[in-house]
Residue frames relative to the residue before (quaternion, step in Angstrom):
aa qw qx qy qz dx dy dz
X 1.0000 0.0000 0.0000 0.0000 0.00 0.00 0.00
X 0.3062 -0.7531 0.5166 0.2687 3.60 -0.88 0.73
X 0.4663 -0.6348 0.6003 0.1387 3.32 -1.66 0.42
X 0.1745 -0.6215 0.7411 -0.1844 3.19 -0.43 1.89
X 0.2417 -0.6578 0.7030 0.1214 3.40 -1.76 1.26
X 0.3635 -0.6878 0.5666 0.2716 3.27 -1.16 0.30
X 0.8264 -0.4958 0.2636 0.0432 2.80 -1.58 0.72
X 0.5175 -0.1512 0.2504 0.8041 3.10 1.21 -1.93
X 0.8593 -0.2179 0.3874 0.2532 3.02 -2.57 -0.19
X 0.6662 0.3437 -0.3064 0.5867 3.93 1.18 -0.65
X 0.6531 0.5132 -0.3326 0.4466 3.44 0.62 -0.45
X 0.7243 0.3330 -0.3463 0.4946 3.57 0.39 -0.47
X 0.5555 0.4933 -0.4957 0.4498 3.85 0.97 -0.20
X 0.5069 0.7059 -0.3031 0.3910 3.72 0.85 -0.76
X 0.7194 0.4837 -0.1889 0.4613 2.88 1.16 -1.70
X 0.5905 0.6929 -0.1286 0.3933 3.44 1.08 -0.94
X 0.5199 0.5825 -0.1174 0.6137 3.39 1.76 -1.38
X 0.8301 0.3523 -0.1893 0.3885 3.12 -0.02 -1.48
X 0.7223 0.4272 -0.2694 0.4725 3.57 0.63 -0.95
X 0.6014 0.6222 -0.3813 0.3252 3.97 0.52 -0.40
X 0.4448 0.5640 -0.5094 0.4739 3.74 1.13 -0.19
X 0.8462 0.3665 -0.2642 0.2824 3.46 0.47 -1.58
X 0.2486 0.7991 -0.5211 0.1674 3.79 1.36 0.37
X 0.1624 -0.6824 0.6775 0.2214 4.00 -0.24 0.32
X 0.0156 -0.6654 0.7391 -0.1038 4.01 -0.46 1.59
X 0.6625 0.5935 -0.3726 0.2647 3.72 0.26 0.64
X 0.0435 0.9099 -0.3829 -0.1535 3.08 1.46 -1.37
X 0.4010 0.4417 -0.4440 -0.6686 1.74 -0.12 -2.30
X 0.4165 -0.7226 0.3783 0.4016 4.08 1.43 0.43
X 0.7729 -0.3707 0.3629 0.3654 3.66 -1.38 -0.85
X 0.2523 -0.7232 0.6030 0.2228 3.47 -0.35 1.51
X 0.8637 0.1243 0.0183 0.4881 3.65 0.54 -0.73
X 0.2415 0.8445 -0.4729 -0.0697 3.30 -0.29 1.66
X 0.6295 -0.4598 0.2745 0.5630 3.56 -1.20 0.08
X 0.8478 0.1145 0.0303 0.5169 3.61 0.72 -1.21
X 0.1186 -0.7924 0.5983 0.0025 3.21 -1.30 1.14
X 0.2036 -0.8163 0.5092 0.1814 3.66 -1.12 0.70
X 0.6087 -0.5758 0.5302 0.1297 2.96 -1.59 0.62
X 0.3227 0.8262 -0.4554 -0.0765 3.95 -0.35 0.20
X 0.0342 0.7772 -0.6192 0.1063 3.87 -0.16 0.94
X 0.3080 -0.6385 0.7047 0.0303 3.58 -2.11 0.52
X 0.0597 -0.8198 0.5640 0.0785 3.34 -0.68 0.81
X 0.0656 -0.8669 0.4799 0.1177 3.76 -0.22 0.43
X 0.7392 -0.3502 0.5210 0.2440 3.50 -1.68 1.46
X 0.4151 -0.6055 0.5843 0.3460 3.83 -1.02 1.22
X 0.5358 0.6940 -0.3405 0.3397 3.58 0.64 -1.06
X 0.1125 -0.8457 0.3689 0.3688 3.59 1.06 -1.48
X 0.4210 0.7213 -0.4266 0.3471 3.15 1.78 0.15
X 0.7335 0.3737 -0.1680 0.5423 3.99 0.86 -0.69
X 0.0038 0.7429 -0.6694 0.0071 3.23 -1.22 0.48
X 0.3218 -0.7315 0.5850 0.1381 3.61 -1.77 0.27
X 0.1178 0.7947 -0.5952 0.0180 3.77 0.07 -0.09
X 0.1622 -0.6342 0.7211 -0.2268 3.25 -1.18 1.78
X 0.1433 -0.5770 0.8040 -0.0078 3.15 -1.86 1.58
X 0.0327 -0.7479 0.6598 0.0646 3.38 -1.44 0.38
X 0.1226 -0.8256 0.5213 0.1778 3.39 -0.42 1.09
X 0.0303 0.8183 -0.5636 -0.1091 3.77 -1.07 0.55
X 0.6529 -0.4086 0.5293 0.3560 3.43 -1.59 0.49
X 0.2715 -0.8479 0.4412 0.1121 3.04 -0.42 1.60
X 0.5965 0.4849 -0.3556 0.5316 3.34 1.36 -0.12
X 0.8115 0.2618 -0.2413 0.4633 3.75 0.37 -0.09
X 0.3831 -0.8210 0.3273 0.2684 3.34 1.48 -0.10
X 0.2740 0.7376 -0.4072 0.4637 3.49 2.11 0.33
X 0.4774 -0.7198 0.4914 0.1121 3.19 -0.92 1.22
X 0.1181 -0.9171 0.3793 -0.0332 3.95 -0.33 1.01
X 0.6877 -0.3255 -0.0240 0.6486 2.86 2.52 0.12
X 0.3898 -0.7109 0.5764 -0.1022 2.76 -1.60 0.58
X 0.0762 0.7811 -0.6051 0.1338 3.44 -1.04 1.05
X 0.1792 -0.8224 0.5375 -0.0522 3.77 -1.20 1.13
X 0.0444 0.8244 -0.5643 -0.0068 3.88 -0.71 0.69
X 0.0315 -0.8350 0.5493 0.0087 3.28 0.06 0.78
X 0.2003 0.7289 -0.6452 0.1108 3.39 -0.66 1.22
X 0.5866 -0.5621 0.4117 0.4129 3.33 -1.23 -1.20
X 0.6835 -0.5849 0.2524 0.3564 3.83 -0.95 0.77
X 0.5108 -0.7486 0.3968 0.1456 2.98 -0.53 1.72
X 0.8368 0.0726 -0.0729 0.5378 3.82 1.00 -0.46
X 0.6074 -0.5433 0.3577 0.4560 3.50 -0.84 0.48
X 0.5085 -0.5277 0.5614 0.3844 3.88 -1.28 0.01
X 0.3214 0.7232 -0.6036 0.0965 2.72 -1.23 1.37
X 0.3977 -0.8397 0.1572 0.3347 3.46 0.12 0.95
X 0.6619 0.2241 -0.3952 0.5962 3.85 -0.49 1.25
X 0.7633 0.3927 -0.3239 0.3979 3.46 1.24 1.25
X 0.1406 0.9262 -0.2822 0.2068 2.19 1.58 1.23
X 0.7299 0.4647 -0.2211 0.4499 3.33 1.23 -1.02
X 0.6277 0.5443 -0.4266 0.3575 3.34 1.22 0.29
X 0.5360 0.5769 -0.4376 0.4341 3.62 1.56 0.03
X 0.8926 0.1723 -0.1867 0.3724 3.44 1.08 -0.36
X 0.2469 0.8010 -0.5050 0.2060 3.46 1.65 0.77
X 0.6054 0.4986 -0.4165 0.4598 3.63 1.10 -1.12
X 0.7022 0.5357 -0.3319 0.3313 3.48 -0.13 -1.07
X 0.6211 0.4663 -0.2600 0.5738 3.77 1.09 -1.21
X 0.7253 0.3184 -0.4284 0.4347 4.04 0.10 -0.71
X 0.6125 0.4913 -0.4690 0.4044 3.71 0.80 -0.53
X 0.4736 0.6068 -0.4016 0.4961 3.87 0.97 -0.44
X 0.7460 0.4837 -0.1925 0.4152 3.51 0.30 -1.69
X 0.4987 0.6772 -0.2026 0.5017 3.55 1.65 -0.83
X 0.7388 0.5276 -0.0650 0.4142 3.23 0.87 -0.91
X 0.4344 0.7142 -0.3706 0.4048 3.39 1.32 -0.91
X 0.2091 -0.6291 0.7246 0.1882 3.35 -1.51 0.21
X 0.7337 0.4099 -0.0909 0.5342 3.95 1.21 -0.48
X 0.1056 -0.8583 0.4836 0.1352 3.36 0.00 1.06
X 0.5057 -0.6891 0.4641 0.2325 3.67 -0.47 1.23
X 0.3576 -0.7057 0.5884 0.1670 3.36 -1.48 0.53
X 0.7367 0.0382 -0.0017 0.6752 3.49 1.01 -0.14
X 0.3301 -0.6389 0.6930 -0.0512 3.67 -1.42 1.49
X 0.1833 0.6897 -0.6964 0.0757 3.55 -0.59 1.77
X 0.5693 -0.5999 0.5449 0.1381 3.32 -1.29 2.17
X 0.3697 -0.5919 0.7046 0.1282 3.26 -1.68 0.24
X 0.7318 0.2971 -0.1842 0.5851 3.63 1.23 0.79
X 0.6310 -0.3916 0.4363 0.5080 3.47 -0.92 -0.55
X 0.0041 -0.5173 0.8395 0.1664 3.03 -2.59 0.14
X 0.8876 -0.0936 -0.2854 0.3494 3.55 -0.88 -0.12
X 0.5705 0.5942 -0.4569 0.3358 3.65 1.20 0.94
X 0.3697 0.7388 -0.4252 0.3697 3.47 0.69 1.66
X 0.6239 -0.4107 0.3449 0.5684 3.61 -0.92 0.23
X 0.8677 0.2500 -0.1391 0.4065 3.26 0.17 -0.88
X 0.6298 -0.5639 0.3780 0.3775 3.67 0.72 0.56
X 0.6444 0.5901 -0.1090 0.4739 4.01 1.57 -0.48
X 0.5832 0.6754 -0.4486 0.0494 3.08 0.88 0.31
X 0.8125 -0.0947 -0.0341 0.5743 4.12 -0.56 -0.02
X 0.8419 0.3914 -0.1919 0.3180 3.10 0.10 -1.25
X 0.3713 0.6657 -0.4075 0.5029 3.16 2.12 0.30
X 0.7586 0.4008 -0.2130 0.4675 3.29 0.27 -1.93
X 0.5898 0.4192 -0.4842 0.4919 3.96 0.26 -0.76
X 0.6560 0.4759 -0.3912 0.4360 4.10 0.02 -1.02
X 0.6499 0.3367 -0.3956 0.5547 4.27 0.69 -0.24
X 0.7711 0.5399 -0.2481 0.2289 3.23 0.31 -1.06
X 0.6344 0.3751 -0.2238 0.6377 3.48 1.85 -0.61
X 0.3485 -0.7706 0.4884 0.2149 3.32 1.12 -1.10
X 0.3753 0.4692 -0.4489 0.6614 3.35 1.74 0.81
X 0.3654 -0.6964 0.5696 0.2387 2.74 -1.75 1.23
X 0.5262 -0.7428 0.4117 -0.0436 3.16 -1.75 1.81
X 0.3222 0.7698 -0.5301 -0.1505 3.80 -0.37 -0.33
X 0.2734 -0.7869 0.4850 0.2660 3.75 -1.02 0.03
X 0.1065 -0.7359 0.6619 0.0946 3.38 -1.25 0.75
X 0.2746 -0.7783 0.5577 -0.0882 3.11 -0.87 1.41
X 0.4923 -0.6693 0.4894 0.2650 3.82 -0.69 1.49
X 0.8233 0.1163 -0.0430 0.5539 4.17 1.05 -1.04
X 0.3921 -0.7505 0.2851 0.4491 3.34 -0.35 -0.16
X 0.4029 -0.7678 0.4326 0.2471 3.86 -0.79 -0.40
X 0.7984 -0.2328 -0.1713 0.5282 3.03 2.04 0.31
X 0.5389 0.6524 -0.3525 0.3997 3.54 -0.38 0.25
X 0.4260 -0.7248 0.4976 0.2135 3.29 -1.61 0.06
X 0.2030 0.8674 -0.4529 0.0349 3.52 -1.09 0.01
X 0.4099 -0.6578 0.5591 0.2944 3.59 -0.99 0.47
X 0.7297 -0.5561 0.3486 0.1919 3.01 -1.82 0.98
X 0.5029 -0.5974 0.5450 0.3051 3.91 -0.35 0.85
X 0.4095 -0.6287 0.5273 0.3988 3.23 -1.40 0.72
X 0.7333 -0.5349 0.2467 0.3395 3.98 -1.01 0.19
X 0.3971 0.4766 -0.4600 0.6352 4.00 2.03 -0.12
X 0.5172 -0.5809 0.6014 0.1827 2.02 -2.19 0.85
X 0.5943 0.5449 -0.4104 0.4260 3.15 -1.15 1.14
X 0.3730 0.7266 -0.2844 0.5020 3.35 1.72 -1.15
X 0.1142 0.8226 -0.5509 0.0819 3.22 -0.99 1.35
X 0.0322 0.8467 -0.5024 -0.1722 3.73 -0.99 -0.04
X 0.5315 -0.6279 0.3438 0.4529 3.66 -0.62 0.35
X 0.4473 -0.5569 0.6823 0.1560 3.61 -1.88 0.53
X 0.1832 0.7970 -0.5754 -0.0137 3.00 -0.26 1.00
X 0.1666 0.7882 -0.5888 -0.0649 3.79 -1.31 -0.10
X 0.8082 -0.1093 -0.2637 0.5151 2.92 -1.43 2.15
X 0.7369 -0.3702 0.1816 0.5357 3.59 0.77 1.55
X 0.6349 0.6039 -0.3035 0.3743 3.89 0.70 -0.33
X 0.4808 -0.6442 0.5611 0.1974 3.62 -1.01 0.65
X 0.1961 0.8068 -0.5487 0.0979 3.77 0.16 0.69
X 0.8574 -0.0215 0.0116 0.5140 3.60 1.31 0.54
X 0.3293 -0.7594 0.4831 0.2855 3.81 -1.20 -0.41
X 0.3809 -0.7592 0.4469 0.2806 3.56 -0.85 0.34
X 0.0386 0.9548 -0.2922 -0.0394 3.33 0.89 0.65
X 0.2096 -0.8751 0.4036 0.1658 3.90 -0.50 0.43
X 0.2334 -0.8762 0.4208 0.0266 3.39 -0.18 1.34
X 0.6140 0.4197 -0.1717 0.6460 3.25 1.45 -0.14
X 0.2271 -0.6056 0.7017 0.2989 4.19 -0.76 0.59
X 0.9671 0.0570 -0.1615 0.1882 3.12 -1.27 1.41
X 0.4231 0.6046 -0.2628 0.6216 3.17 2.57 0.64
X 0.5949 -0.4910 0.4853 0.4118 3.60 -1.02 1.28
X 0.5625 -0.5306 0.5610 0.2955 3.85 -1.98 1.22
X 0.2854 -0.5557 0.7329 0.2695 3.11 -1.80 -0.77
X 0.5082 -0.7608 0.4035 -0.0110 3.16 -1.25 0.33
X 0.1501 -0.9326 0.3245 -0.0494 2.89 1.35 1.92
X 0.1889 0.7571 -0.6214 0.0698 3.98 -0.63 0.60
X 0.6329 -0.6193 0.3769 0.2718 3.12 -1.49 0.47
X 0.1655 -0.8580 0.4374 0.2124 3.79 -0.45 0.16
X 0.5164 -0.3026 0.1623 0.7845 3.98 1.27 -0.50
X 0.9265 0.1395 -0.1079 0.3324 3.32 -2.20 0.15
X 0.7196 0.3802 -0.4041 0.4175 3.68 0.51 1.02
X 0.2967 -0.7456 0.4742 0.3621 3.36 -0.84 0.26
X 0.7891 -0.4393 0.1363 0.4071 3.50 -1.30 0.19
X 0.7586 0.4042 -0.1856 0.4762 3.37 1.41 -1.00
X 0.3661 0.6274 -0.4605 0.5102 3.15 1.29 0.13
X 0.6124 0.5365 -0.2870 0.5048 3.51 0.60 -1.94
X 0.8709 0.2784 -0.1869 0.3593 3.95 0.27 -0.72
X 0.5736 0.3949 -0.4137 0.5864 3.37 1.20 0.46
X 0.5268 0.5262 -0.4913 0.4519 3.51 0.78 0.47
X 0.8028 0.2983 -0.2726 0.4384 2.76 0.76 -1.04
X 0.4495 0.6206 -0.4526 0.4561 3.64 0.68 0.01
X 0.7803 0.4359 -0.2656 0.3615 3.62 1.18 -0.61
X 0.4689 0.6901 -0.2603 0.4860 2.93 2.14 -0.16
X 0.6271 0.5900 -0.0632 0.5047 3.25 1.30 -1.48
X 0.2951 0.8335 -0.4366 0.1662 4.23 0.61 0.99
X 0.7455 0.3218 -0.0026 0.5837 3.15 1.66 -0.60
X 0.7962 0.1434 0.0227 0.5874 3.61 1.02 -1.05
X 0.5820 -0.6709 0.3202 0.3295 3.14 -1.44 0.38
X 0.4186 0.5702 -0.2692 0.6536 3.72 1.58 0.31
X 0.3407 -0.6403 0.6293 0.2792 3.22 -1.30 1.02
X 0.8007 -0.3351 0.3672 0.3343 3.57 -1.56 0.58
X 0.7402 0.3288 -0.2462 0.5322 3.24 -0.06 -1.85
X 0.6848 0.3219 -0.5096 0.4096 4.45 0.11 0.18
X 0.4907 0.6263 -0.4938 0.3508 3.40 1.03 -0.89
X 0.8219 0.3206 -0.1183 0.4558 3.47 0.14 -2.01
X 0.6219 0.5285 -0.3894 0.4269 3.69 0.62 0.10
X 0.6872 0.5418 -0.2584 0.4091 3.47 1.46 -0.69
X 0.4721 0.6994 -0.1265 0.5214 3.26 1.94 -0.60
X 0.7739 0.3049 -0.1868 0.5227 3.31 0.75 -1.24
X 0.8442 0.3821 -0.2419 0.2878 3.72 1.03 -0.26
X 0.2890 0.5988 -0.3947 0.6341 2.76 2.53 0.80
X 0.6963 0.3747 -0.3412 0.5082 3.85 0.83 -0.32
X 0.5930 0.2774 -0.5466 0.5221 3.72 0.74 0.09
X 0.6624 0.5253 -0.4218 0.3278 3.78 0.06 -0.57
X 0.6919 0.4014 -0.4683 0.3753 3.43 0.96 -0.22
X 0.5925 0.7131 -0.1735 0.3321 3.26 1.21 -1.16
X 0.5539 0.5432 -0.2845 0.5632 3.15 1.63 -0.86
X 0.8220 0.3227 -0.1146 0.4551 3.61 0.56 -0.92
X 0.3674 0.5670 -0.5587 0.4810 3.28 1.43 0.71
């Protein structure tokens, strides 16, 4: 599917509307791929520049097998639940770039935990057609009770009575993340991935090492 920016603020909600029927929240995707990516954005105190950086790794050793960077400027004004349109260009030109085509896209944010059911890891999961999910450091909406303290320990995301995700703990006795679907996976799929990502720290890998590499193009650019 191709990536058309919008225009203005009514136009990208539109966009949002229109494209959410076609989210695939079922999958059930890959219990066990070969290669997973990384995708993150760093941004210029200024806010005028940005970097966005995929890292793909061997999902069984967690060894990084490539890597791509695009450092431009935000593609849409700030506006919250529009977020993924300041940095969709910048992330597919990254994704462009690969030499390894990933089996599974894990977001530094949300996909079907958002006001509107749309968030990144939604629109990148149509737009490449790899199935997507997003884990998110806070949340952006919903409720939930506290995980028990093992790792693994989950509870549901909910918002306006709806499942839109999990609170999951990857760490025994470290704040969850925030586990949603993005296209072509199901929820527990979406959380045993990421639970497999998650061996050492309280971040899955592919953000850890993606967040790294696009704080080093962003500085470098502005050196």
């Amino acid at each position: 599917m191709r990536y058309e920016p919008p225009a203005d603020v009514a136009e990208a909600l539109r966009v949002q509307e229109e494209l959410r029927p076609r989210v695939d929240l079922v999958g059930p995707g890959p219990a066990a791929p070969a290669t997973v990516a990384g995708l993150d954005v760093a941004y210029a105190e200024s806010g005028d520049r940005l970097a966005a950086a995929v890292t793909v790794l061997d999902a069984t050793t967690l060894a990084v097998v490539d890597e791509a960077v695009s450092v431009g400027r935000p593609a849409f004004e700030y506006v919250p639940g529009l977020f993924a349109f300041r940095e969709m260009p910048a992330l597919l030109a990254a994704l462009e770039r690969l030499t390894v085509r990933p089996e599974l896209l894990v977001c530094d944010g949300h996909g079907y935990a958002h006001p509107r059911r749309f968030g990144l890891a939604c629109h990148l999961g149509l737009v490449t057609g790899l199935p997507a999910i997003g884990v998110g450091k806070t949340p952006l909406v919903g409720e939930w009770a506290e995980p028990g303290p093992d790792r693994g320990a989950w509870t549901p995301l909910r918002d306006g009575g709806e499942v839109v995700g999990r609170v999951l703990r990857t760490r025994d006795g470290v704040k969850p993340v925030f586990v949603s679907v993005g296209h072509r996976m199901s929820l527990a799929n979406a959380a045993d991935r990421v639970l497999a990502l998650t061996p050492r720290y309280r971040l899955p890998e592919t953000t850890r090492t993606a967040d790294r590499l696009c704080r080093r193009a962003l500085a470098a650019a502005l050196a």
